[in-house]
N, C-alpha and C positions, 0 to 999 in steps of 0.2 A: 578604508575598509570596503569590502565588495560582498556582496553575497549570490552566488551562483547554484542554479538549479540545474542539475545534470537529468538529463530527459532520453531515458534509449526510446529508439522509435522503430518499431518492429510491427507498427499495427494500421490498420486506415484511419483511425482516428486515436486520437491521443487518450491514456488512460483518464480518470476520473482524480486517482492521486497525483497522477505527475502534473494536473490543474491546481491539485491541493498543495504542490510543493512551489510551483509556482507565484501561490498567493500569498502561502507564508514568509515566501524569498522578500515581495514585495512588500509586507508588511514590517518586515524585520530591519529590510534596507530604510525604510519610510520612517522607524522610529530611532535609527541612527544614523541618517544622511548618508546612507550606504549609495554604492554603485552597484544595479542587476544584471546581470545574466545569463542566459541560458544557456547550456552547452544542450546540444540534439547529437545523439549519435545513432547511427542505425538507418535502417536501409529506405525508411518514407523519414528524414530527417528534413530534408529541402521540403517535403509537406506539406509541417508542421512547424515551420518556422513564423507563417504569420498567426497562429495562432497561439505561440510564446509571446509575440511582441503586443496580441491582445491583452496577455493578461502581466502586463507588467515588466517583459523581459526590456529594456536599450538597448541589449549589446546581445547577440547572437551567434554563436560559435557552430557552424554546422560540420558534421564529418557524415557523410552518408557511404553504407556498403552497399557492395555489388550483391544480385539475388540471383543462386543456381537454382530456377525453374525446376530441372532434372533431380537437384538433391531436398526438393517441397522446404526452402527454408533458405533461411542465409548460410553463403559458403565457407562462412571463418563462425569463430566462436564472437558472438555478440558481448560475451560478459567477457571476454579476453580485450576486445574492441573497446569494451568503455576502459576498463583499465589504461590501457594503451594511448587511447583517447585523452582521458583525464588529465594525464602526465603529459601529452603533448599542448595538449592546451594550458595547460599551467604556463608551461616553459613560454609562449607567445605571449600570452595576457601580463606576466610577468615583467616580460622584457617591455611591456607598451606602458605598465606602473611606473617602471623605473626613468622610462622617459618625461613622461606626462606629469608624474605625481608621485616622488617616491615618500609620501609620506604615508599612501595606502597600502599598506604592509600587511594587513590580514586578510585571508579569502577566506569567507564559509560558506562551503559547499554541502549543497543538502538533497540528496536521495527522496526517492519513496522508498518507503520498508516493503518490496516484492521478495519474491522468492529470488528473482534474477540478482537484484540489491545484496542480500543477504552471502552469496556466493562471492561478490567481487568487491564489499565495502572494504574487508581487511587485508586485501591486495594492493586497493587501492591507497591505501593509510600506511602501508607498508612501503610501494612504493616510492611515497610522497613525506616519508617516515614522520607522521600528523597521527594526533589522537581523533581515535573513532567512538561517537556514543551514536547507537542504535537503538531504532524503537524507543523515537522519543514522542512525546504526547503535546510538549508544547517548548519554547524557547526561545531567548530573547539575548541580547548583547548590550553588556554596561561598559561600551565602551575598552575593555581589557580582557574580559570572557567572554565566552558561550556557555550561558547558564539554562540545562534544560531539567526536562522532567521527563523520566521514565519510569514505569512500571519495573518491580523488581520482585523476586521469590514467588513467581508466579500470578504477580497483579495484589500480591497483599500489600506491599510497601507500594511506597511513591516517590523515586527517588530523587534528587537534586544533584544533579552534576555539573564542575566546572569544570571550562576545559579552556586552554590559551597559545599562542603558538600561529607561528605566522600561516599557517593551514590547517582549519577546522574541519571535518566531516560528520555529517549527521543524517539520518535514515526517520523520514518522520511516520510516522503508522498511518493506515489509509483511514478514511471514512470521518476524521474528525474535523475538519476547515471544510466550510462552504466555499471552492470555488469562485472567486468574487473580479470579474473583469476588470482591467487598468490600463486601457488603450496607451500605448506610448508610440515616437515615431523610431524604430529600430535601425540599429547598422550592422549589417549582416557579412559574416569572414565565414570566409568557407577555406575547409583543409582537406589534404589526402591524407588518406587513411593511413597511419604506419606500416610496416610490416613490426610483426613481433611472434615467438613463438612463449610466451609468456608463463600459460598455464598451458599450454599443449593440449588443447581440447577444439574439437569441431562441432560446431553446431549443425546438423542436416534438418534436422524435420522442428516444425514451431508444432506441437502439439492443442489443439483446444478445447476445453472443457466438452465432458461430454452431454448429447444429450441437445439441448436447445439452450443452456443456461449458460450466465455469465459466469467471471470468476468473480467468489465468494467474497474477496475484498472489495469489489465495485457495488455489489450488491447492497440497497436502500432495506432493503426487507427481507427477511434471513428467518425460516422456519426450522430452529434444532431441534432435532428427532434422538432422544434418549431411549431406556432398557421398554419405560411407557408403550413403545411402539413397539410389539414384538410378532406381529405377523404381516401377512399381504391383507387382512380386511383394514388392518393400521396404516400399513401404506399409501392403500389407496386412499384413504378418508386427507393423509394428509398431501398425496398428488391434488387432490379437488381443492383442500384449503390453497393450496399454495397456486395455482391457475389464480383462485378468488380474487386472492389480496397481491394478486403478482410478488409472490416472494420465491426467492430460490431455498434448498432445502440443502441441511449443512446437518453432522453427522458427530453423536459422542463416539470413543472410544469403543463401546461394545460394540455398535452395528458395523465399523470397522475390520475387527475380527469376526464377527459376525457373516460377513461378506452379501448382509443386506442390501446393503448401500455401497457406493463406488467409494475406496481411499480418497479420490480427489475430492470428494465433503469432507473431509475430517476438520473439524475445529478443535483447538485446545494447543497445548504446549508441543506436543509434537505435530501437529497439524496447522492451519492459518489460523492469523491472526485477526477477527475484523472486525467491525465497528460502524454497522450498521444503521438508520434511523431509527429499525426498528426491530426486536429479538426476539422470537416468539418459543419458547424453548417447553417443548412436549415430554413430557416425562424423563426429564432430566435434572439428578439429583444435585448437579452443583458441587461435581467433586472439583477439588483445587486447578488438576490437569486441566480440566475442559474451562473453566472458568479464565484460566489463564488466557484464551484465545478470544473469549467476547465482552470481557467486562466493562469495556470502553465502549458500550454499545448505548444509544443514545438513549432509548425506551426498554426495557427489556419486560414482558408477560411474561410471567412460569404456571405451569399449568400441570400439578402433580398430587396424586392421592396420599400421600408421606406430606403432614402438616410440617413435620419435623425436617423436610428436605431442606439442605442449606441454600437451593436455588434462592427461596425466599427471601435470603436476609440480603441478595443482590436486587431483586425484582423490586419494578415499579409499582408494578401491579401482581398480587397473586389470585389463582384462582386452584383451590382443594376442592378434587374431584376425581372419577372416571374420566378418562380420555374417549373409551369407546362411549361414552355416553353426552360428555362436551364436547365433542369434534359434530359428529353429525349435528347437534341442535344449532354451532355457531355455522355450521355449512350454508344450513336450512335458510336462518336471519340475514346470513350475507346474501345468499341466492336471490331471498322475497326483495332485502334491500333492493339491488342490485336491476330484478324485473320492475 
């Protein structure tokens, strides 16, 4: 058995999850004398390949793309390219089992749960005709399954899936694995890129979060802004908090349509998904939609004048109040802290 972490590389340094897919890879190979690897596809692939082999990859599979300067982004479709990719590397690594060790007959390969992921997991499962469980929370291997656990009906259930078959795929959710270094000495195979027209899509432009902020799944410290906030004196109170505590600012459902706030904060079931250290959620009443996106969130504060808001019955901590009147006092505390 092998377990492989598929890594797109499209950035200067490597995300935060695809560290966390990483460790899992390694922890999972560790508790069943598995074989790791990393597959890097994308166009800083050659990069970030010693920094796979940091955290636990052996075997390193690189396919790097060509970048048009002129179209600001990679000149093929990246999530066409991992597809593509997957399938070609299967077919090598395959042939090199069948020499070495045909007794290692199962690979499981495991994503980060991105938005890019979420596009190309059932292509890839399709092409490689392998069961896909998504957005999984935790998971391990007895030997004959991939037994995980995922959130289901919007984070009320906690599900138990098995899955078997000589190729696994799994999509793990960001923010919940620490990261945890595993120097190994790695052997590095490098491939040309297929040609394929697969899903007929081109990628021109890598778009980034606006504004100065990360994207909300990398993010340690996450300030949700509900109905609670409903002018610019609210805004601003939580622009300051959030400088304070270095948090980035994520967004329910009304301020969405609202067009207070940028769609690209949305949290909840149509929105991201994230899991933060820590939750800080302002006048948000904890409907099921929005809960579905941060429940996996390590600390979560609710801070809402409604005792009866169901935020509570998630919160670590609650605090019944005014916002306009608890936002400035903790500003104040953090400010004097802080001088």
């Amino acid at each position: 058995m092998r377990v492989c972490a598929v890594i797109p590389c499209f950035q200067e340094e490597l995300r935060s999850s695809s560290l966390e897919v990483l460790t899992k890879s390694a922890a999972v190979a560790s508790s069943s004398s598995a074989h790791v690897e990393a597959w890097l596809v994308g166009p800083t692939a050659e990069k970030h390949s010693s920094k796979a082999a940091q955290y636990g990859a052996a075997t390193l599979r690189l396919m790097e793309l060509e970048v048009d300067s002129e179209a600001k982004g990679v000149n093929v479709s990246l999530g066409r390219r991992i597809v593509d990719t997957v399938d070609e590397f299967m077919t090598h690594s395959a042939a090199e089992l069948d020499a070495n060790d045909p007794s290692e007959d199962s690979t499981l390969l495991l994503f980060d749960n991105t938005e890019l992921t979420k596009d190309i997991l059932g292509a890839c499962g399709a092409r490689l005709d392998a069961p896909v469980i998504p957005d999984v929370v935790d998971l391990s291997w007895d030997g004959h399954h991939c037994i995980a656990q995922r959130p289901t009906y919007a984070s009320k259930v906690m599900s138990e899936v098995h899955a078997e078959g000589s190729v696994i795929l799994c999509s793990i959710r960001a923010g919940l694995f620490e990261p945890i270094e595993k120097p190994v000495e790695a052997t590095l195979h490098r491939y040309k890129a297929p040609e394929s027209d697969l899903l007929g899509q081109v990628l021109k432009e890598l778009v980034a979060p606006e504004g100065d902020t990360v994207d909300l799944t990398e993010a340690p410290i996450i300030i949700g802004v509900g109905r609670g906030i409903n002018d610019e004196t609210g805004k601003d109170l939580v622009a300051k908090l959030a400088s304070l505590i270095r948090g980035e600012i994520a967004i329910s459902r009304a301020h969405f349509e609202s067009g207070m706030y940028s769609h690209t904060l949305l949290v909840g079931q149509s929105g991201k998904v994230v899991a933060p250290r820590l939750y800080l959620a302002l006048g948000i009443s904890g409907s099921i939609q929005h809960v579905a996106g941060m429940s996996e969130s390590h600390t979560i504060i609710a801070i809402n004048k409604d005792p009866e808001a169901p935020i509570f019955d998630l919160a670590d901590l609650g605090i019944v109040g005014d916002l306009y009147q608890i936002l400035p006092a903790l500003i104040h505390a953090l400010e004097s802290t802080k001088a």
